[in-house]
Structure formats: C-alpha cells, structure tokens
N, C-alpha and C positions, 0 to 999 in steps of 0.2 A: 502327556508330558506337562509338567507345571510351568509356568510365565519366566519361572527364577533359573529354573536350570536351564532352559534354551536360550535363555538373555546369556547366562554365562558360556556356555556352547558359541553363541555367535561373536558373541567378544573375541574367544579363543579364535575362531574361525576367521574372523577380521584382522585379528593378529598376525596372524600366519602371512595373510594375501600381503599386506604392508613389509613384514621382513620380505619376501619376495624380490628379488632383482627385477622383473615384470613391471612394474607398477611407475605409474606417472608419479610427480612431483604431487600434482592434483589431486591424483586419486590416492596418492599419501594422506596429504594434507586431509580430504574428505572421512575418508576411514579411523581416520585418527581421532577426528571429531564427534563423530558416531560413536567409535569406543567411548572416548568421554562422556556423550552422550547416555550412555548403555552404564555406564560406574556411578550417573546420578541416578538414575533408576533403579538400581541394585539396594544403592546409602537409601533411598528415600521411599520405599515401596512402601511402607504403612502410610504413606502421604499420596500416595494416588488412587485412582479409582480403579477399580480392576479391569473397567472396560478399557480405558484409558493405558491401562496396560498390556491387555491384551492385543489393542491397536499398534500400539510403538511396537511389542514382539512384533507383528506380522509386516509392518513397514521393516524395522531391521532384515527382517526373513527374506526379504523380496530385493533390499539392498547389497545383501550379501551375494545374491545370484547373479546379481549386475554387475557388480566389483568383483564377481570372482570370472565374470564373461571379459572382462575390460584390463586383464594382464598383456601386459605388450608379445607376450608368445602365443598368446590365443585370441585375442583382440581384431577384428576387419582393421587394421590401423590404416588404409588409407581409404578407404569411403568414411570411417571417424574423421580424418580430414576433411572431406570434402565435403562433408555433413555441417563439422563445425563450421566451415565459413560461410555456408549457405544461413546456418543459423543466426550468425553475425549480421546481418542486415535488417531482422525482426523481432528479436530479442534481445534487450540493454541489460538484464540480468544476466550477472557471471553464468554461465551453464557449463554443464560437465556429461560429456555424453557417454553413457554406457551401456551395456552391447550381452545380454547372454544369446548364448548356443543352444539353440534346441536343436532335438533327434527330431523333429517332425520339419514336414514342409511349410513351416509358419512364419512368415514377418508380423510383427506386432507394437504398438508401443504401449504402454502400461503407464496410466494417464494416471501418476502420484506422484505427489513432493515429500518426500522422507524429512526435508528439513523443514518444510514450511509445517506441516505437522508436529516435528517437536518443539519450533519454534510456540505455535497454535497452543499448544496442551501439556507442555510443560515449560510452562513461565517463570517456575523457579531456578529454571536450568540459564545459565549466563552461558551465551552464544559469543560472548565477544564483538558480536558485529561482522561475524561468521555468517552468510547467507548465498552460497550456494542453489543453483535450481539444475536439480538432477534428470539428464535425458535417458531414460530406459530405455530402450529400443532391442526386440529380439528378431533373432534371422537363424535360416536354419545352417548348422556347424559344418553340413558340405560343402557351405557357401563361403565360410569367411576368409578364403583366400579368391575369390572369383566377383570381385568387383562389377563385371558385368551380369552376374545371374542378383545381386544388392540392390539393383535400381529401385526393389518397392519400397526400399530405406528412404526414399527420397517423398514417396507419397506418408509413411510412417511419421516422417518428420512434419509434412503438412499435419497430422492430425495437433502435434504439439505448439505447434505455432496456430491451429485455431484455438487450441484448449486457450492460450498464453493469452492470447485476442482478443479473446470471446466472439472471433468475426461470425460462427454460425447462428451463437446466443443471441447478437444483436441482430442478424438478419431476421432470425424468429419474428422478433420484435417490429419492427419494422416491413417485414411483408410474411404473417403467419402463413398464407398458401398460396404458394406461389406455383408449387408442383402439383397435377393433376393425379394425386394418389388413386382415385378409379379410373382414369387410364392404363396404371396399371395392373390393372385386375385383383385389389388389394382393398378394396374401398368400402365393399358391398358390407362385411359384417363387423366394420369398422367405429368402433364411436369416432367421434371430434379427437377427444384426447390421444386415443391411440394412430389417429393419421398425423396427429402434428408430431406423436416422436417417431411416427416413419421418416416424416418429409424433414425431420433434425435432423435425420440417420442419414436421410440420400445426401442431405445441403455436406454434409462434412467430409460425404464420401465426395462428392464433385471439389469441394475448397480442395483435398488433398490431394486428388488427381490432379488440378490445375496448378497446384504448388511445387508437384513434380513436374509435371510438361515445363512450366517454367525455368526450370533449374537442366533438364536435362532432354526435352523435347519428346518428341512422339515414341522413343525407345520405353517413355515409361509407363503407355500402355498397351505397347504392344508385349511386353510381359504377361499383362493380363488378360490378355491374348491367349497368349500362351496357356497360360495354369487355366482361365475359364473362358474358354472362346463361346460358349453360347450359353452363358448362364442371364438366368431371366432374373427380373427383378425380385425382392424378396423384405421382408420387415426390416429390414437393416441396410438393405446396396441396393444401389438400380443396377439398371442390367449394362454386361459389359455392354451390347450395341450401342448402349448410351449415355455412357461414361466416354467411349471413344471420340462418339460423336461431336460430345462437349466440349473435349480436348482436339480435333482438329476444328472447331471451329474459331476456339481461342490461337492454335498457333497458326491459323491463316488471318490472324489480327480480325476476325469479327468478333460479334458480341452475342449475347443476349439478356433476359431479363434477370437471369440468375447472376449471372458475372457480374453484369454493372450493380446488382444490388451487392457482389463480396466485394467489387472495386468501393462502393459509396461506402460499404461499413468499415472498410482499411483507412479510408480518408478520413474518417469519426475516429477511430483509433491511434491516427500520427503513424501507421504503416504502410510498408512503401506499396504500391498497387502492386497485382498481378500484373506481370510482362515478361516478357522470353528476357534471362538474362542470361545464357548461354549462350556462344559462339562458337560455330560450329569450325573445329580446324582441318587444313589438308595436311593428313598426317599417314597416308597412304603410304607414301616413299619411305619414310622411317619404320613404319613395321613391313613393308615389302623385306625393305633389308633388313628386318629382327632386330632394327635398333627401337628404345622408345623413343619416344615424341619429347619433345621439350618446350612447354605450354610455355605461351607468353602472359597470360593473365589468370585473371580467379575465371572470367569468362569460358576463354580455353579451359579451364581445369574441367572445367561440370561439362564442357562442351565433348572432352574426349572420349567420357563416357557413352554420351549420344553415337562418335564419327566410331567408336571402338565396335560399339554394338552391331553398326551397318557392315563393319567390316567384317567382323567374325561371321552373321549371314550370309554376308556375300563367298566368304570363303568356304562356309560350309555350304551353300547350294552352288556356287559356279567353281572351286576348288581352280580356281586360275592364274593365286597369286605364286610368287617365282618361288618361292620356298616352299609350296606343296610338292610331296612326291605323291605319286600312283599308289603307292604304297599305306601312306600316312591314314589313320582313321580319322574321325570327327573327333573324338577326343584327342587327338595329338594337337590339332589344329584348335579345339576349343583350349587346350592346358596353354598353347604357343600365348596364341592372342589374349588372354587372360590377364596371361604372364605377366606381357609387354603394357599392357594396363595398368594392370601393379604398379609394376617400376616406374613409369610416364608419374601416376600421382606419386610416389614413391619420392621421387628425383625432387618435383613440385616440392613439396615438403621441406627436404633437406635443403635445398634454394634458396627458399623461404628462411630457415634458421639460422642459416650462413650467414645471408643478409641482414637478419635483425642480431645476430650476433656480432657478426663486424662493424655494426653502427653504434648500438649501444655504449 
C-alpha cells in the first residue's frame, strides 16, 4: 500500500472516531491535531523524506489503534482514572492516556510519542504550542470492564514514567552492575554489552513492579502470580520468585542496593521517591451489603483496588460473605465484586466533577 493512500485512509479513519459521541473533549482535541497533522503531510510530501514518511505513517497507524481503544463505550474508563492521577504526581507534561483491546492475554505499553516525533521531523508543521504526551497502554478486551484483573496497568504505567525519567537510564550510569547476571544462570555465553542490556531489562522490570506496589500494594504481584508463578529469569525479566521478593521487601519499608539507587536517581530527577501511597480502606461492610465504597481520598481510590482484590479471594476461596448463595458460581461472585469496584471508582470520578464543577 503507498504512504499517500493510507495517510488518507487514516485521516478518514480519525474522522469518524472524532464524530463519535464516545470521545473526550481531549481526545477530540488530540485527533483533530493529528488530522491537521496528516493534511500537512499530504500538501507537502515532495518536501519530505520518504523515510520520514514512512515513520509519521506508522506513528499515525498505531495512534489510530489507541484512539480507537479510548471511546468512552470501549475504553477501561475507570482504571483510566485511576491511572491518570497516579500519573499526576510524576509527570508535569499534559498526558492523555490511551488504552487499545487486544484478543490476546497481553498488557503492554508501547514506549512512543506521536507528537514529540511530528513535533522532531516535521518543523514545518506549526503546532501552535499544541504539546500533548501520549500514554498507549494495551490490555486484554475481556478485561476492560474488570478493574481487578488491570492491575498490570499499574506496573505498565511504571515503565512510562521510567521512560519519562530516564530513572533506569541514569541508574545505568551510576552503578553499571549492580545485578549478578551469572547468578542467574545467563552470564556464561554473555559478553559485557549483552549483560548490561540484561541487567537494563531486569532494572525497569523491578522500577515498574515497585511503582505498582506503590500505588496499589502486594495485589500487584500477586497477579503475576498468577499468569507466571514459577517463571525463571530470562534476557528480558528476572524471575517472578524475585520480582515478589523485591516488592515485599519494599512494602515491609526495608531497602536494598537496588531501591535506594531508583530512590537517589528520582531525587537527581526532582521526582517524588518510591513509597506506598495507597491506603488501605474497611470497605467490607459496603460490598457485604452490595453497596460501593465511597473513598475519601486519591489514597483510598488506588487503595480499593488492593482492599477489592483481597475480597474477591477471600470470597472466592471461603465463599462466606452474606450475599453468597450455595448456589452462586466464581463467576457470579467475580462479575458481583468487579462490579462493585467499577462503581466505588465510578462514583470517585463523578465526585470529583461535581466538585470541580460547582467551584469553578
């Protein structure tokens, strides 16, 4: 297919999601600028380079899939909440998070700036002082009503905020090896070069682990848990035994040489250190009785997903709460508790709008 006709393919394509009732105000505004985007590129293609074009296509290509993942009728729209505020405390540029639906069992984020790239390589194009930074984040589409099975969104979001950082880049730098990559039994046919992008690969995996324990506590590797309970280390992850390890010994407040070198390169960066800023609520009573919770802070908010997690376990292995019947499956009782999660951040939200709308 040529550069010319799928540039105009996705215009159209962009077009559509924008008419849409679905669509933020934001992700209007976003898409709208991309088409413009996409119309200088069209006027001015004897003036760029072809590689250059070929790029912009495949940055469009992949924005498209995000903005078409990020309509309010297909969209996780309340872990997108819960996401954005977490991302408010580490990131001062505007961000706009977006969410495609895969058919596979994959979370993922997709480490590209769409705009920082046209901004990059097409200089002719007038932005207005339009600067946007785009959060891609994928999860799989049986998930995006199930809040509790989205928690690796929370470790996803750690990789963006190391990208944003550079906290793995500078730990590099400051202690090249710090990880015993032949203790893992990786080392033996290894040169130099190839162990330091191992031990880049483990450092970002451990920063994003801890970035999520922080935000949402031990629920967010006992996920991984779940999906890899006994996977060994490999060129890319350390093993879960020791991703868990490093995240219980952070939420029991110890340290070690790893941590306090991501805590010293956050404090080089003016970012706020790793620390549990989750609060865990009693919210028991209100989904006893099928009502949601009704969080007092941003703490509570990331906190209910932790206390939600425990509960749905507890009612799926001791099935004791008063609204279990004998009857009832694991899925009735995982669809309930889900539910009642939704709603709990749901509510959060609408709170939130009321309140900045009645002040305004």
């Amino acid at each position: 297919m040529r550069s010319r006709i799928d540039l105009y393919l996705l215009r159209d394509a962009i077009n559509q999601l924008s008419e849409t009732t679905y669509f933020s105000k934001r992700l209007h505004d976003y898409a709208a600028n991309v088409v413009k985007a996409i119309d200088y590129v069209l006027t001015n293609e004897s003036d760029i380079a072809p590689d250059i074009l070929r790029s912009f296509g495949r940055h469009v290509q992949r924005t498209y899939v995000y903005l078409a993942g990020s309509t309010t009728k297909e969209a996780p729209y309340e872990m997108e909440y819960c996401l954005a505020k977490a991302l408010d405390r580490w990131v001062q540029r505007d961000t706009i998070i977006t969410t495609a639906l895969t058919n596979e069992h994959d979370f993922h984020l997709l480490p590209a700036d769409p705009w920082g790239f046209i901004k990059s390589f097409l200089p002719g194009f007038d932005t207005q002082g339009y600067d946007p930074l785009l959060v891609q984040l994928g999860l799989p589409r049986l998930y995006r009503h199930k809040p509790l099975y989205c928690l690796p969104l929370y470790h996803e979001l750690g990789h963006f905020v190391d990208e944003q950082s550079t906290v793995t880049s500078l730990s590099m730098v400051a202690e090249p090896a710090l990880i015993a990559i032949e203790r893992l039994g990786l080392g033996a046919e290894y040169t130099d070069e190839q162990k330091q992008r191992v031990e880049s690969r483990h450092r970002k995996e451990y920063f994003s682990d801890l970035f999520a324990a922080a935000h949402v506590g031990r629920p967010s590797v006992e996920t991984l848990v779940t999906i890899a309970p006994s996977a060994t280390a490999s060129a890319t992850h350390p093993s879960t035994a020791d991703r868990v390890e490093l995240v219980d010994i952070f939420l029991d407040g110890r340290t070690t040489p790893l941590i306090d070198l991501f805590q010293q390169c956050l404090t080089q960066q003016d970012k706020p250190a790793l620390t549990k800023i989750f609060t865990l609520p009693t919210m028991s009573t209100a989904f006893d009785d099928l009502r949601p919770y009704q969080t007092a802070d941003e703490p509570e908010l990331h906190g209910t997903l932790s206390a939600a997690w425990t509960y749905l376990n507890d009612c799926l292995d001791n099935r004791r709460r008063p609204w279990i019947r004998p009857a009832m499956s694991d899925a009735d009782i995982e669809r309930i508790t889900n539910d009642l999660t939704e709603k709990t951040i749901r509510n959060a939200s609408i709170r939130e709008r009321w309140t900045n709308g009645a002040t305004a």
